[in-house]
PDB file with one MODEL, atoms N, CA, C and O in Angstrom:
MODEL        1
ATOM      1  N   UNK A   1      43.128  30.477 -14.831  1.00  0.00           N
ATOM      2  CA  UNK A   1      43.445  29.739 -13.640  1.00  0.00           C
ATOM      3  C   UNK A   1      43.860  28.323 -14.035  1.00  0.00           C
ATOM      4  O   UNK A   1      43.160  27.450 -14.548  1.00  0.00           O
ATOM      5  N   UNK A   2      45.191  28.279 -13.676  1.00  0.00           N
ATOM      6  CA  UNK A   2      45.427  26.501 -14.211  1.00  0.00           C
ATOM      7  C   UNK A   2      45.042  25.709 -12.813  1.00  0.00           C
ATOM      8  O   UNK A   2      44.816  26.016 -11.642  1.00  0.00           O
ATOM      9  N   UNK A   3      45.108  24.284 -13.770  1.00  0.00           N
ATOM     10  CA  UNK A   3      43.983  23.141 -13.083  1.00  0.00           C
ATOM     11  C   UNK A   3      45.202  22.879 -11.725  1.00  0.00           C
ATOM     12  O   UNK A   3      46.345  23.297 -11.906  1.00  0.00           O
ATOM     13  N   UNK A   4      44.942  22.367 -10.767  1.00  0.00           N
ATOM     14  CA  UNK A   4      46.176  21.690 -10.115  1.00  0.00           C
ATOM     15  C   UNK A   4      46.260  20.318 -10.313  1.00  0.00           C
ATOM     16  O   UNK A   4      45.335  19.511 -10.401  1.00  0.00           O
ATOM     17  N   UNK A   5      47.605  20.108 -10.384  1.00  0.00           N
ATOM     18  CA  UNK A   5      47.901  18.606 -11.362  1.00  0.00           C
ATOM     19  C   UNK A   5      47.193  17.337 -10.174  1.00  0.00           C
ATOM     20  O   UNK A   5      46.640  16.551 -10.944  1.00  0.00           O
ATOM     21  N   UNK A   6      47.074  17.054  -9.402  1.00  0.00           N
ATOM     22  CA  UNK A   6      46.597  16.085  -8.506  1.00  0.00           C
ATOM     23  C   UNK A   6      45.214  15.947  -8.509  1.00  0.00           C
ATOM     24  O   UNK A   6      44.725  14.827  -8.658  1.00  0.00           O
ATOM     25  N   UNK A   7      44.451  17.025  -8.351  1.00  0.00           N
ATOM     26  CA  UNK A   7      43.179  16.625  -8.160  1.00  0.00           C
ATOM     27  C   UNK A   7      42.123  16.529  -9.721  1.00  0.00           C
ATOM     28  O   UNK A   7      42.545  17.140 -10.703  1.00  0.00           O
ATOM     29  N   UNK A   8      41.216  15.997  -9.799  1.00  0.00           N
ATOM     30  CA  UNK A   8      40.424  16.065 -11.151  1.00  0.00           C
ATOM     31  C   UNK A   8      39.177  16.927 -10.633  1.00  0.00           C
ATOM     32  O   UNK A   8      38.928  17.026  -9.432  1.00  0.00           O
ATOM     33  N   UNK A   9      38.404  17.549 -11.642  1.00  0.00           N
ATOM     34  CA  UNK A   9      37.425  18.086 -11.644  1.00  0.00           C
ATOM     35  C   UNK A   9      36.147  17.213 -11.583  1.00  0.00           C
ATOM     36  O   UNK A   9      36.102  16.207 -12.291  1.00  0.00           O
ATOM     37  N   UNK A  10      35.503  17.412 -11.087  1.00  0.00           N
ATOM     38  CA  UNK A  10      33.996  17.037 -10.432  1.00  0.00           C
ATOM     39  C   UNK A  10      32.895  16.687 -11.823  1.00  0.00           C
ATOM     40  O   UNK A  10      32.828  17.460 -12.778  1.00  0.00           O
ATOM     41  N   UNK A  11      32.536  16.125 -11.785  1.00  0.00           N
ATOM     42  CA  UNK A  11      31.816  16.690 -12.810  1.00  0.00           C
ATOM     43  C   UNK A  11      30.345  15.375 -12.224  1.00  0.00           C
ATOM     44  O   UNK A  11      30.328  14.190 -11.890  1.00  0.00           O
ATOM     45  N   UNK A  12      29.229  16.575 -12.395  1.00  0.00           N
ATOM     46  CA  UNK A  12      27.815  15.792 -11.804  1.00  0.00           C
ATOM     47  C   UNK A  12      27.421  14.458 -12.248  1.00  0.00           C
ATOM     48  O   UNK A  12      27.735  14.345 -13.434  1.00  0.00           O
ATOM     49  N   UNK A  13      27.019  13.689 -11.923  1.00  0.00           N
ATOM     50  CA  UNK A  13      26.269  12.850 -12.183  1.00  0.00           C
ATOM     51  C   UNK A  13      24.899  12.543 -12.433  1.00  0.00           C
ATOM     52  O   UNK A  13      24.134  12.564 -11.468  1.00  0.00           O
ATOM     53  N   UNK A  14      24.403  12.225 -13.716  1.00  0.00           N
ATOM     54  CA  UNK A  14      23.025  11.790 -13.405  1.00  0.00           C
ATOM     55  C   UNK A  14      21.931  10.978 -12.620  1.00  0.00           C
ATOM     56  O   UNK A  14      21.986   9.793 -12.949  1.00  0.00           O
ATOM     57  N   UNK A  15      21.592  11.068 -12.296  1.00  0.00           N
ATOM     58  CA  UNK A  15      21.001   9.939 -10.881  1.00  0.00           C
ATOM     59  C   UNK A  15      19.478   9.593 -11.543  1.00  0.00           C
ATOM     60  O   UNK A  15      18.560  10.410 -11.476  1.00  0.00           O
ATOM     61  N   UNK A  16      19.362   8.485 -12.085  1.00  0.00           N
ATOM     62  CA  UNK A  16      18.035   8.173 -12.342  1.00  0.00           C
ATOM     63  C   UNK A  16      17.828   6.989 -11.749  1.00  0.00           C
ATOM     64  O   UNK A  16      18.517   5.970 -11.735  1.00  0.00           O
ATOM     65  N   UNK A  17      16.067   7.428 -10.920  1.00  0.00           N
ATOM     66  CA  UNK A  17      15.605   6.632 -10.163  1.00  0.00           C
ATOM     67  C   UNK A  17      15.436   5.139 -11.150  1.00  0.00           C
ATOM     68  O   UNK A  17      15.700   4.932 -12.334  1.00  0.00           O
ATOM     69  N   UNK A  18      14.841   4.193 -10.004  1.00  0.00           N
ATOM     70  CA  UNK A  18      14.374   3.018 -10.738  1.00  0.00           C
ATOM     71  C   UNK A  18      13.127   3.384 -10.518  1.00  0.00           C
ATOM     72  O   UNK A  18      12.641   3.950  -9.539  1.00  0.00           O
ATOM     73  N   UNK A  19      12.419   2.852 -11.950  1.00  0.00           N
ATOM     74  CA  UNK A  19      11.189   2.831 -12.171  1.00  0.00           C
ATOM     75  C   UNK A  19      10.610   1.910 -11.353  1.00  0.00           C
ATOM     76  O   UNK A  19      11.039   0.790 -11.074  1.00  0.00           O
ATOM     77  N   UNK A  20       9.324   2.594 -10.877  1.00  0.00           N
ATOM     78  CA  UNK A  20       8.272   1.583  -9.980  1.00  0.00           C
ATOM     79  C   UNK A  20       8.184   0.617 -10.419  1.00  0.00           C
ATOM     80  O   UNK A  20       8.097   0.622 -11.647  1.00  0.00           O
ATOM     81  N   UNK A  21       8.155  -0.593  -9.794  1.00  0.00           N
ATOM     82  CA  UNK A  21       7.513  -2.127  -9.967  1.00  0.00           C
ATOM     83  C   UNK A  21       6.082  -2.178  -9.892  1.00  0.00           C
ATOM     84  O   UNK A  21       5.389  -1.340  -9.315  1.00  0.00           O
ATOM     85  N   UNK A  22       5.620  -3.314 -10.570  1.00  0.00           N
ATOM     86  CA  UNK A  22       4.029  -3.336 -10.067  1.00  0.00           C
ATOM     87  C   UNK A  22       4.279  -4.174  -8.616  1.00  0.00           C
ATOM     88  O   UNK A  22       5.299  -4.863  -8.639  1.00  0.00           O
ATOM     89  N   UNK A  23       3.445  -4.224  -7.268  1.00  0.00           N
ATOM     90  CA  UNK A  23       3.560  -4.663  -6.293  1.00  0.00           C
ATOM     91  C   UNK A  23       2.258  -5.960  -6.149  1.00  0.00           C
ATOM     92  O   UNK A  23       1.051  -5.789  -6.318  1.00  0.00           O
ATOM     93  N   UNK A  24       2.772  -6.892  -5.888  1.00  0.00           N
ATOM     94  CA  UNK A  24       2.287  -8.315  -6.035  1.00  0.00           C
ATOM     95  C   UNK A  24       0.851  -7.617  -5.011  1.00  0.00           C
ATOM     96  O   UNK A  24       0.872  -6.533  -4.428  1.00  0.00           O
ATOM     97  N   UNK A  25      -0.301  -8.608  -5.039  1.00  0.00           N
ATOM     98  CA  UNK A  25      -1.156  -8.801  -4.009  1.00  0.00           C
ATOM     99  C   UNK A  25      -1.200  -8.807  -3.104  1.00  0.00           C
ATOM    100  O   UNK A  25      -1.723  -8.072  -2.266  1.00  0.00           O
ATOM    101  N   UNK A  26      -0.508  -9.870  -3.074  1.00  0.00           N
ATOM    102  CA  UNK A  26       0.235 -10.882  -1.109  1.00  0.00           C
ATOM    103  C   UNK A  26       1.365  -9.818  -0.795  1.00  0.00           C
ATOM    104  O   UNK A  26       1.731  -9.748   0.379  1.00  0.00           O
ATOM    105  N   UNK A  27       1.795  -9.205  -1.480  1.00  0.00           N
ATOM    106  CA  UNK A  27       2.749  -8.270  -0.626  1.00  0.00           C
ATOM    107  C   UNK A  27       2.135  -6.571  -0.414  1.00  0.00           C
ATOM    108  O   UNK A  27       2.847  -5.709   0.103  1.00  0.00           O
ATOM    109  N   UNK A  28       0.832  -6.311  -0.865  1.00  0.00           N
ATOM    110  CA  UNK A  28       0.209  -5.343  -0.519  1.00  0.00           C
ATOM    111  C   UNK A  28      -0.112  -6.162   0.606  1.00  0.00           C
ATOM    112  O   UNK A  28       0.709  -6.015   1.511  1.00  0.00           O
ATOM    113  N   UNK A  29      -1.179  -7.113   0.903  1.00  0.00           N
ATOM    114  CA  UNK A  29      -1.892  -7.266   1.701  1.00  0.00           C
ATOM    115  C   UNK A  29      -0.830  -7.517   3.199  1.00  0.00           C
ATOM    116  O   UNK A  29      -1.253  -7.300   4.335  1.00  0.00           O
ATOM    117  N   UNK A  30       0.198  -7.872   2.979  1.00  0.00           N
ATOM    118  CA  UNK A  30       1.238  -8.053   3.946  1.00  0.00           C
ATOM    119  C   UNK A  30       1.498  -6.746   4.469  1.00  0.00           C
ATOM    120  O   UNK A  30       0.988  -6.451   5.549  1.00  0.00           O
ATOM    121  N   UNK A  31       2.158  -5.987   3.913  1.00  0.00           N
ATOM    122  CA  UNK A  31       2.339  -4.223   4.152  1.00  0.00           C
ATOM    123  C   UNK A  31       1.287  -4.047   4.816  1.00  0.00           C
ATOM    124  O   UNK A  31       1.480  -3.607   5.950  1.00  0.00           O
ATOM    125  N   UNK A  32       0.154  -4.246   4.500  1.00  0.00           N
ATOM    126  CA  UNK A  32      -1.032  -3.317   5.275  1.00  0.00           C
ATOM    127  C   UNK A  32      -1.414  -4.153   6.332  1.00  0.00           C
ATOM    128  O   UNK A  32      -2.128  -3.674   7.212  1.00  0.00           O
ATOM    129  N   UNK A  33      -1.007  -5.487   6.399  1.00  0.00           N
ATOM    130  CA  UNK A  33      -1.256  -5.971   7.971  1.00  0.00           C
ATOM    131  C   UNK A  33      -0.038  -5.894   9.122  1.00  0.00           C
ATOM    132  O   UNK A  33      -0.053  -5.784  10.348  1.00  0.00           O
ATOM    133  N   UNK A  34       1.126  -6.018   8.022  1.00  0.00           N
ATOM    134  CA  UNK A  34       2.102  -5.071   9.556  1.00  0.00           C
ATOM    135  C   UNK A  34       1.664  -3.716   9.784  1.00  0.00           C
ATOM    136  O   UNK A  34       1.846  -3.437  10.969  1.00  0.00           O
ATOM    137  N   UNK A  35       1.102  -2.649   9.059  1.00  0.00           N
ATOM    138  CA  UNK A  35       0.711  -1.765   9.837  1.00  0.00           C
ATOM    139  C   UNK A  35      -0.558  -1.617  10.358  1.00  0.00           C
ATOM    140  O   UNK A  35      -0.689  -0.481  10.813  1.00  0.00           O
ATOM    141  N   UNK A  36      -1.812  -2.480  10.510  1.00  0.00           N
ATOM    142  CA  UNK A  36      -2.812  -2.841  11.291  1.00  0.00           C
ATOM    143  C   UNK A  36      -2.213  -3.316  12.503  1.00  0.00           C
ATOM    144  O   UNK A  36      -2.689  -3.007  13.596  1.00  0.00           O
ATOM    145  N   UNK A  37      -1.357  -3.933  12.404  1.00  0.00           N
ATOM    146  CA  UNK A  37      -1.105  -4.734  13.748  1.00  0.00           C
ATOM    147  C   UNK A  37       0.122  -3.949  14.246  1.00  0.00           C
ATOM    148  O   UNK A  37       0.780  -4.458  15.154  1.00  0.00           O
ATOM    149  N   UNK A  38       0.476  -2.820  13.766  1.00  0.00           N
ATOM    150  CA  UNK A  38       1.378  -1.809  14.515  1.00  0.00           C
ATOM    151  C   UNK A  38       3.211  -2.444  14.386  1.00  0.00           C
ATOM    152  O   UNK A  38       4.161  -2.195  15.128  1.00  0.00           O
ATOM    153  N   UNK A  39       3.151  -3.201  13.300  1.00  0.00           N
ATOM    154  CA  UNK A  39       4.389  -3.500  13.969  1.00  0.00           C
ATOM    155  C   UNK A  39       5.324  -2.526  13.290  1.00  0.00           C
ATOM    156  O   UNK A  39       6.553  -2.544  13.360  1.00  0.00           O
ATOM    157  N   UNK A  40       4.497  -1.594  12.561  1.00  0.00           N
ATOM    158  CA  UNK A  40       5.166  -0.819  11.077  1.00  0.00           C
ATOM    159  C   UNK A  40       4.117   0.522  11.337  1.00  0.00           C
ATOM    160  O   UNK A  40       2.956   0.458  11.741  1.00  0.00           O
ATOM    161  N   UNK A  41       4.841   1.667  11.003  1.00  0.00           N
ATOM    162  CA  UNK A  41       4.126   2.673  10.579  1.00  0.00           C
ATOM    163  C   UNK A  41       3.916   3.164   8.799  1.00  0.00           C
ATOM    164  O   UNK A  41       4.563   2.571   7.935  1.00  0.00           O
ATOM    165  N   UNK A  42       3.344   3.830   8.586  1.00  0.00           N
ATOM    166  CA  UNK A  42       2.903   3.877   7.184  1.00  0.00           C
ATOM    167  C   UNK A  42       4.678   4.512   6.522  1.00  0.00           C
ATOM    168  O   UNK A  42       5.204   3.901   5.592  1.00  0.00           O
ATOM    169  N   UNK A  43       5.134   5.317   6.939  1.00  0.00           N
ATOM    170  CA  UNK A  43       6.456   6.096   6.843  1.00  0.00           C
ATOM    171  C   UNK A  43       7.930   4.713   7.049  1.00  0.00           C
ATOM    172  O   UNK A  43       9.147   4.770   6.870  1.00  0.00           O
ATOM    173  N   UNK A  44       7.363   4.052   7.316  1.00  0.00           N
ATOM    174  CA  UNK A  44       8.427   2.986   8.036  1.00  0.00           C
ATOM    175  C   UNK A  44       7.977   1.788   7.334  1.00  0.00           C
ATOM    176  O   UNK A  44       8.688   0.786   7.246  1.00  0.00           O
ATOM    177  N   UNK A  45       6.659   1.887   6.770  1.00  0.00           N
ATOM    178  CA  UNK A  45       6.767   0.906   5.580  1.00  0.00           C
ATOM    179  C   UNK A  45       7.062   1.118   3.878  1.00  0.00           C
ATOM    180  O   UNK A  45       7.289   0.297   2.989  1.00  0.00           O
ATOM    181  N   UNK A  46       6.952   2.523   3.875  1.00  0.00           N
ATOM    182  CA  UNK A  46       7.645   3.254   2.478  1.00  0.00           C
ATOM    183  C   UNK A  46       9.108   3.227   2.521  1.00  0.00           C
ATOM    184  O   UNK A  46       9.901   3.267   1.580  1.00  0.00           O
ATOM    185  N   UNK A  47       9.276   3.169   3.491  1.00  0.00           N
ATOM    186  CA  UNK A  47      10.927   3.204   3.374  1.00  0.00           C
ATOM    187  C   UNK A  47      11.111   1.865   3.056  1.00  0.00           C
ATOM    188  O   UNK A  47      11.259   1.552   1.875  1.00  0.00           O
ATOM    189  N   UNK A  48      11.129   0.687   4.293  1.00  0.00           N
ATOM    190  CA  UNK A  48      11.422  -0.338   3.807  1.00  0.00           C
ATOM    191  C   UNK A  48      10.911  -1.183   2.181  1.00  0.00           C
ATOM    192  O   UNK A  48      11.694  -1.703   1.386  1.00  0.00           O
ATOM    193  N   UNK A  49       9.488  -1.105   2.055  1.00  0.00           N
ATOM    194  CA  UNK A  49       9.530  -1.364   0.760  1.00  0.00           C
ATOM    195  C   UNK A  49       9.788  -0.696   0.045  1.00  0.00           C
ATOM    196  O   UNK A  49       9.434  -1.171  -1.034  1.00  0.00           O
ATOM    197  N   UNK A  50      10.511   0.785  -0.160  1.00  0.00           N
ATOM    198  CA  UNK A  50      10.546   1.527  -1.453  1.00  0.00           C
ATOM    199  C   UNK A  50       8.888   1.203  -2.282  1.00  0.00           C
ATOM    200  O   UNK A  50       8.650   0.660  -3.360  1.00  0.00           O
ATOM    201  N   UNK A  51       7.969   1.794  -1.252  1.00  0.00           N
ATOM    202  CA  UNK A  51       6.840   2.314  -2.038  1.00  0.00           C
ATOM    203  C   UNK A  51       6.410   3.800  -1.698  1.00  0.00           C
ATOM    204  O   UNK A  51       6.791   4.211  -0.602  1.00  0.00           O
ATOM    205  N   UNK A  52       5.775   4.539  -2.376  1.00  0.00           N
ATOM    206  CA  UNK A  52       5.314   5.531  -1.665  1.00  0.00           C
ATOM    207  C   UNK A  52       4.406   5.643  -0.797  1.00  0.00           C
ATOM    208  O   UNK A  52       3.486   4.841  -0.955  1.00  0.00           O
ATOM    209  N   UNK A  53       4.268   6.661   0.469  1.00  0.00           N
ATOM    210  CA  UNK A  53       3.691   6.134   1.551  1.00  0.00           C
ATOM    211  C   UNK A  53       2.358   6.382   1.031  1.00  0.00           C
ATOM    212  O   UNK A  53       1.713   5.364   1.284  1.00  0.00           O
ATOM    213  N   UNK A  54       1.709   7.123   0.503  1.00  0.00           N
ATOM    214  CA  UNK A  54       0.355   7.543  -0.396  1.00  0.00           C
ATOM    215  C   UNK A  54      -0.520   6.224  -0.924  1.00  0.00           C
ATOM    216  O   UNK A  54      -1.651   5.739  -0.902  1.00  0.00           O
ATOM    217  N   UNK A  55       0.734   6.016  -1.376  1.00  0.00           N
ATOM    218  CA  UNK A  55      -0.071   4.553  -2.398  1.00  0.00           C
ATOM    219  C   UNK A  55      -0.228   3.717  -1.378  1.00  0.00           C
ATOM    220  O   UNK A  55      -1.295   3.127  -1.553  1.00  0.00           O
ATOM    221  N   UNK A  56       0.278   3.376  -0.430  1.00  0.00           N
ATOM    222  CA  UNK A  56       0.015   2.381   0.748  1.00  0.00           C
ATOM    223  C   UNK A  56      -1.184   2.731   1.868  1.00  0.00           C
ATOM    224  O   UNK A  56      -1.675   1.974   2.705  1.00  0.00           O
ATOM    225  N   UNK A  57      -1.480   4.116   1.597  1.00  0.00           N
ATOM    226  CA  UNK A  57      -2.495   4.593   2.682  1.00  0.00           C
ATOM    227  C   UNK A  57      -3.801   4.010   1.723  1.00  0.00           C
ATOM    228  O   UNK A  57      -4.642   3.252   2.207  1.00  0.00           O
ATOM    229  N   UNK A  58      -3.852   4.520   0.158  1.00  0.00           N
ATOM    230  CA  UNK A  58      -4.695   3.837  -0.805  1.00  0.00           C
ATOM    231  C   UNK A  58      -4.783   2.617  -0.688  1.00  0.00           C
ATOM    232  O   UNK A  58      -5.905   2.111  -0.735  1.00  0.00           O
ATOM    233  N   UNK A  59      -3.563   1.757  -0.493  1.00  0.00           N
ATOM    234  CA  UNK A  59      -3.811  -0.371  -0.435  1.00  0.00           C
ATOM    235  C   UNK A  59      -4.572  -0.215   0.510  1.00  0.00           C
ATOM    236  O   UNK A  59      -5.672  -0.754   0.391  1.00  0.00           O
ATOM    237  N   UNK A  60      -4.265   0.633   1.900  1.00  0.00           N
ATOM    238  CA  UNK A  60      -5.012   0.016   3.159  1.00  0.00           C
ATOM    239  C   UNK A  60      -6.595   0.693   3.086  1.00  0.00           C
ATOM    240  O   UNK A  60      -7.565   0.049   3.488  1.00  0.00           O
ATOM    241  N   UNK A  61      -6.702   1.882   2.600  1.00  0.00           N
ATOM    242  CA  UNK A  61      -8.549   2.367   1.992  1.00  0.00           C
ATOM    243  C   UNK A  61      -9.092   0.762   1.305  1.00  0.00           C
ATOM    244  O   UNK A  61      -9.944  -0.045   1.676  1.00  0.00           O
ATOM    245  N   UNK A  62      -8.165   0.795   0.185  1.00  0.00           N
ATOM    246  CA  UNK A  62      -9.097  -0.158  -0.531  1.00  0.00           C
ATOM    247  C   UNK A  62      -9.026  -1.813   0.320  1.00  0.00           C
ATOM    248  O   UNK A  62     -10.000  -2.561   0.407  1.00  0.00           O
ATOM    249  N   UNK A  63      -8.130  -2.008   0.681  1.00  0.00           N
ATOM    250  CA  UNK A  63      -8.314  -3.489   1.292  1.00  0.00           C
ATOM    251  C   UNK A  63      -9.296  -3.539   2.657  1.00  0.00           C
ATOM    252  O   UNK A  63      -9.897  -4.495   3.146  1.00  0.00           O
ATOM    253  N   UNK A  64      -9.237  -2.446   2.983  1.00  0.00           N
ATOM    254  CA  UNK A  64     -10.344  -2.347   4.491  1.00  0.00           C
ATOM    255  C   UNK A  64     -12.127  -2.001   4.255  1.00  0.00           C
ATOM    256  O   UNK A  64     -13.078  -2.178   5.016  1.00  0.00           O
ATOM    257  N   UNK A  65     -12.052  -1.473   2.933  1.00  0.00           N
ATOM    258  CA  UNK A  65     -13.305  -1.179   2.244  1.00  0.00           C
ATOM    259  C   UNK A  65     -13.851  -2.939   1.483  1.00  0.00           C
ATOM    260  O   UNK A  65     -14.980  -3.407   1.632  1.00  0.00           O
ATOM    261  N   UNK A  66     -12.960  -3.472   0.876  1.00  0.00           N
ATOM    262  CA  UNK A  66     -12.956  -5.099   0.029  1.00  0.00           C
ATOM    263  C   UNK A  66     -13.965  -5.451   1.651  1.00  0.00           C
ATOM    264  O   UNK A  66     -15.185  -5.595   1.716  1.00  0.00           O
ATOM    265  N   UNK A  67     -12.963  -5.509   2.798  1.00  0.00           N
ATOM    266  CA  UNK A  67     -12.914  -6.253   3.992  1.00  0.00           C
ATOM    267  C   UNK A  67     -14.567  -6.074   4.616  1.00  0.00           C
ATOM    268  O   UNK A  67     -15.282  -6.978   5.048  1.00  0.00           O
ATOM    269  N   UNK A  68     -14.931  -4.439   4.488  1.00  0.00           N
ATOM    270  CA  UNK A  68     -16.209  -4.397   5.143  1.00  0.00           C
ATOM    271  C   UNK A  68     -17.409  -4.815   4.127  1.00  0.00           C
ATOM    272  O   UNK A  68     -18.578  -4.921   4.499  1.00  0.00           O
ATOM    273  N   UNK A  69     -16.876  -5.087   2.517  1.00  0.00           N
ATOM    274  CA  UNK A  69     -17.800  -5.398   1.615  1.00  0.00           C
ATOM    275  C   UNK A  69     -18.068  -6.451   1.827  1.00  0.00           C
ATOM    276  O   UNK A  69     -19.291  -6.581   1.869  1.00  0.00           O
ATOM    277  N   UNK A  70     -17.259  -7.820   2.088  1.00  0.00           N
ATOM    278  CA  UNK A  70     -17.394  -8.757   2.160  1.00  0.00           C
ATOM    279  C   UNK A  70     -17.854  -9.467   3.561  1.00  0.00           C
ATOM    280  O   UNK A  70     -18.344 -10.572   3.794  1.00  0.00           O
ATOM    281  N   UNK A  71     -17.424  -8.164   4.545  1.00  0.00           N
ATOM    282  CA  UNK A  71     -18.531  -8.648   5.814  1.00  0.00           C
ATOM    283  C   UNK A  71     -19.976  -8.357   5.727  1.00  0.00           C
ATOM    284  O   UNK A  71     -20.699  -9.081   6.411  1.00  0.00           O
ATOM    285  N   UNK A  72     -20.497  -7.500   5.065  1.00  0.00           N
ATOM    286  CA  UNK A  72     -21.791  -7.286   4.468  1.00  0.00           C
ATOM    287  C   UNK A  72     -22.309  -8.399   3.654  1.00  0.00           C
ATOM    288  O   UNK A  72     -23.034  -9.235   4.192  1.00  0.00           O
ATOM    289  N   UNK A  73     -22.040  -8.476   2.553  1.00  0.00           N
ATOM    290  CA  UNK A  73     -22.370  -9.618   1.985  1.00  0.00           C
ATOM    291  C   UNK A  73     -22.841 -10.787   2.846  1.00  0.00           C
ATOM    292  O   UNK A  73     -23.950 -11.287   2.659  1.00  0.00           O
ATOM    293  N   UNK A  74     -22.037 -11.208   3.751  1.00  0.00           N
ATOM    294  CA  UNK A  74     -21.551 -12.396   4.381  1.00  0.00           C
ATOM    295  C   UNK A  74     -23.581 -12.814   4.740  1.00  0.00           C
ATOM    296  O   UNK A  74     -24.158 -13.895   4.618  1.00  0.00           O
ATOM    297  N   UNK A  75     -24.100 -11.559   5.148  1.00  0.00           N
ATOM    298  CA  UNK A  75     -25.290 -11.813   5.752  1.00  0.00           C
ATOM    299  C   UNK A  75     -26.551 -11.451   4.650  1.00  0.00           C
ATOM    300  O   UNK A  75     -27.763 -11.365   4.847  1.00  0.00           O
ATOM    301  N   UNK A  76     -25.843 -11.299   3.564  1.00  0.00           N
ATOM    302  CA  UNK A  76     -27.146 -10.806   2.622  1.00  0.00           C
ATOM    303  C   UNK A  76     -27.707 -12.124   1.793  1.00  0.00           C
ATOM    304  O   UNK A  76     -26.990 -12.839   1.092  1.00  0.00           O
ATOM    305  N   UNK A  77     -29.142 -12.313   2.009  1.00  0.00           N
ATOM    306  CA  UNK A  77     -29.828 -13.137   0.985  1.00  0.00           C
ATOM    307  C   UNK A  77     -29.518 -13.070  -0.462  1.00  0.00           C
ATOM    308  O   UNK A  77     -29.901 -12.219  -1.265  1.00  0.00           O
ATOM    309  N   UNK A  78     -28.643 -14.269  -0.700  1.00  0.00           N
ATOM    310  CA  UNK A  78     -28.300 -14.611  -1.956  1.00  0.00           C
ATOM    311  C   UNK A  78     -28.973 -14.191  -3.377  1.00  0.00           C
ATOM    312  O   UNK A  78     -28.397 -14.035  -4.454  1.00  0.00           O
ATOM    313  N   UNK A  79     -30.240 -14.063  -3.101  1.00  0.00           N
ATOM    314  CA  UNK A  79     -31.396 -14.162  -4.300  1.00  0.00           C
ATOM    315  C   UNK A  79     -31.855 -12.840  -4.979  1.00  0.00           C
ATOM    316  O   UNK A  79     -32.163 -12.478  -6.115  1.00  0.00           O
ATOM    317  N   UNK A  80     -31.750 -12.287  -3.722  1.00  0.00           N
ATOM    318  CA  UNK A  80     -32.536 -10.551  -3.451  1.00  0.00           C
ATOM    319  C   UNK A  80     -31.093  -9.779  -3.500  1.00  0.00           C
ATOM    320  O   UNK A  80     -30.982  -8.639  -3.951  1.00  0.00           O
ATOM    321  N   UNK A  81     -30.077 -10.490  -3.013  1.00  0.00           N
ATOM    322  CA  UNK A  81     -28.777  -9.389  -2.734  1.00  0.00           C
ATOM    323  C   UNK A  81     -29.045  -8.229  -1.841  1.00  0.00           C
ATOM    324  O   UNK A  81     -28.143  -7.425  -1.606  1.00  0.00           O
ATOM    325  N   UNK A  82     -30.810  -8.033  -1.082  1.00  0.00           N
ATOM    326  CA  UNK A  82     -30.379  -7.328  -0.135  1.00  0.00           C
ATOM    327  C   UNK A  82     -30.330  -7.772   1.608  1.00  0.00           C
ATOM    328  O   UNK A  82     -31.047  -8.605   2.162  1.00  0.00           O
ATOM    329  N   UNK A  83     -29.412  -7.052   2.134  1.00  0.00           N
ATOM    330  CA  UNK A  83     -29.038  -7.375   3.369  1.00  0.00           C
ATOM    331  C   UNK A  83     -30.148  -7.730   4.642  1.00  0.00           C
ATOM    332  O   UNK A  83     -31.002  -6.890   4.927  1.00  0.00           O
ATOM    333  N   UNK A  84     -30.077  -8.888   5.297  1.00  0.00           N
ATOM    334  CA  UNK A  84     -31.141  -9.028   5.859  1.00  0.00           C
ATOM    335  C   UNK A  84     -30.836  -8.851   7.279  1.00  0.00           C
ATOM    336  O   UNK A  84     -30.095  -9.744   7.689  1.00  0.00           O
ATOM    337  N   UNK A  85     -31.093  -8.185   7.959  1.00  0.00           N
ATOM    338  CA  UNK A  85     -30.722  -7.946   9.305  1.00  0.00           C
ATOM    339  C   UNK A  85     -31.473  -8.843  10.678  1.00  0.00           C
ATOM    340  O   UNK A  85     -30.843  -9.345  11.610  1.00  0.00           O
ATOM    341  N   UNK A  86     -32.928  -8.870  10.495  1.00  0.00           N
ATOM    342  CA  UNK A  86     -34.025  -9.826  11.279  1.00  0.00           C
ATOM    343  C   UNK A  86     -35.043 -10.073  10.679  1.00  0.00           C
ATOM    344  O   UNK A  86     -35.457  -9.336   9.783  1.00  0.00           O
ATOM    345  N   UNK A  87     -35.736 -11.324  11.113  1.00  0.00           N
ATOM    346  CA  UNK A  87     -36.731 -11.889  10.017  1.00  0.00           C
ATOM    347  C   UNK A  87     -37.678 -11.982  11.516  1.00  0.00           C
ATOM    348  O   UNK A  87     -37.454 -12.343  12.671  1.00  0.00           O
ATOM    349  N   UNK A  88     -38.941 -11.389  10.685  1.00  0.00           N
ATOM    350  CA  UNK A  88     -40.066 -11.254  11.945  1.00  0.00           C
ATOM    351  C   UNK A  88     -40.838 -13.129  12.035  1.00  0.00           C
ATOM    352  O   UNK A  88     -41.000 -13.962  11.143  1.00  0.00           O
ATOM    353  N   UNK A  89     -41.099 -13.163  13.310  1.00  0.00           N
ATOM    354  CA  UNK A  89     -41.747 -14.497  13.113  1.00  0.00           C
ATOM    355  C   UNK A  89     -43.350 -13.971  13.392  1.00  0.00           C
ATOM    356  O   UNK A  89     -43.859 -13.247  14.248  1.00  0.00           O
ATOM    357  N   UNK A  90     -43.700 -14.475  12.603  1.00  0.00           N
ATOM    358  CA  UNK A  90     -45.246 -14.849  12.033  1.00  0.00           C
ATOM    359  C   UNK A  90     -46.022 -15.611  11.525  1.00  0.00           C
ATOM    360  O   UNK A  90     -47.189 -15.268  11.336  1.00  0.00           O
TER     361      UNK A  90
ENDMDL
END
């Protein structure tokens, strides 16, 4: 079968992704407060940042877990490290 003189043959291309970036702090913690505050869904923030939506459901586990650690703390006796809820008077 001869070629026809006008058109060229196809030939595939390789398509290699870009390798993941590491993602700053302040821009996890940003991602996961537009989607606390709804202005973003988890699917609608993978797209726009080109992250995967997985790893962003993980930022928001771990930054909401940091969040309730440190509201705990907030009330625990420094000395003992354990949490003091009411102190009886006597």
């Amino acid at each position: 079968m001869k070629a026809i003189p006008g058109k060229k043959k196809k030939v595939a291309a390789v398509v290699r992704r870009k390798p993941f970036d590491k993602v700053e702090e302040k821009t996890k913690i940003k991602i996961v407060e537009e989607i606390k505050t709804g202005m973003i869904s988890f699917l609608g923030a993978s797209r726009k940042y080109r992250v995967p939506r997985n790893t962003i459901k993980a930022w928001a586990g771990k930054l909401n877990l940091t969040t309730l650690l440190n509201a705990d703390n907030s009330s625990a006796d420094p000395k003992s490290g354990i949490k003091v809820t009411h102190q009886e008077n006597t």
